[in-house]
N, C-alpha and C positions, 0 to 999 in steps of 0.2 A: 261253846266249844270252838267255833270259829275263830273267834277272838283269840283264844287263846294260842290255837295254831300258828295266829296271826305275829303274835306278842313272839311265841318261841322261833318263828322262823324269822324276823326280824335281830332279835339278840342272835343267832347264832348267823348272819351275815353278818354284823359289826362284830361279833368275835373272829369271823374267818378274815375279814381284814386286816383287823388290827394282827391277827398270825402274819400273814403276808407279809404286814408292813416292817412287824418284828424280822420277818427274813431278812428283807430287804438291808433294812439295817446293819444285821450281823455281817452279809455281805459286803457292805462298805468297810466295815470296820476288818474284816478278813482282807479285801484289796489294800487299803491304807496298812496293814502293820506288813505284808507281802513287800511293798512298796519302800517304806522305812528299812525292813532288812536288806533289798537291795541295794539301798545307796548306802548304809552303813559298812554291809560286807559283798562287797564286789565278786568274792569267790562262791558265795552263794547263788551267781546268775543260773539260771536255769538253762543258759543259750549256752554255757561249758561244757565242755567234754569233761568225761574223767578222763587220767590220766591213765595211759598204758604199762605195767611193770611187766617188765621180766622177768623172772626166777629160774637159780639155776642153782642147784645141789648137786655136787659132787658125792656119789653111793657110797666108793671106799674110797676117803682120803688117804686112808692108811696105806695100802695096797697101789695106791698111785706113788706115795712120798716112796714108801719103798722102791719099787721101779725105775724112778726117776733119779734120786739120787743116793750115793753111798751114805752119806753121814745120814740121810733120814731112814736108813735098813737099821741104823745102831740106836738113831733116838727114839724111833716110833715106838716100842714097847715098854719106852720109860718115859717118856715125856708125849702120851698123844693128843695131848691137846691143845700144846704147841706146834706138836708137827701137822693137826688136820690144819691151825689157823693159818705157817705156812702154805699149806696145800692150795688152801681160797685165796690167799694174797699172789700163787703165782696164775694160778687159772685165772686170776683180773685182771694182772699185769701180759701175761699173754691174750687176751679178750680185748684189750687195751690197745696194744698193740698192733694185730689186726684189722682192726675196725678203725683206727688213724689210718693205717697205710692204705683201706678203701676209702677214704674220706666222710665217715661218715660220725658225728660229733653223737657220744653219749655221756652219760653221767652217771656213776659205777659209785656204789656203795657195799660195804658187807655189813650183812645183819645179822646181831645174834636173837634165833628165838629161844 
């Protein structure tokens, strides 16, 4: 019975090894392909920030275009979704505006979701 104690607790340190060693390995192989995506894509670095957006939606375009101007009081209930995109192109151009004459440089896009 000894013996065989002996026999099972020996096979099961060369199995807890070779586990080990198996870690060990996958380890490398985990750092090497980490490694490979870094230099392939640079925007992958870990040390980058995400980038910051701002979002800004306008509640009633409608209600603005009206207000603002004559001709968008007569288009806006026949044409509103010329007159909201109006709306966003001048709230950019005045945001635009603004923020040049503080000097401070951004980069403005509109999005449709």
């Amino acid at each position: 019975m000894v013996i065989f104690l002996l026999i099972v607790s020996a096979l099961l340190t060369i199995f807890s090894g070779f586990l080990c060693w198996q870690v060990l390995e996958q380890r490398k192989i985990i750092v090497r392909m980490m490694d490979q995506t870094m230099e392939h894509d640079p925007a992958s670095s870990l040390e980058k920030e995400p980038d910051m957006v701002l979002t800004l939606k306008v509640l009633n375009p409608i209600a603005v275009a009206k207000r603002e101007s004559r001709s968008a009081r007569m288009m806006a209930d026949k044409l509103p979704v010329m007159v909201r995109k109006m709306v966003y192109q001048g709230v950019m151009k005045e945001l635009e505006e603004e923020l040049v004459e503080r000097g401070i440089e951004v980069e403005m896009h509109i999005e449709y979701r």
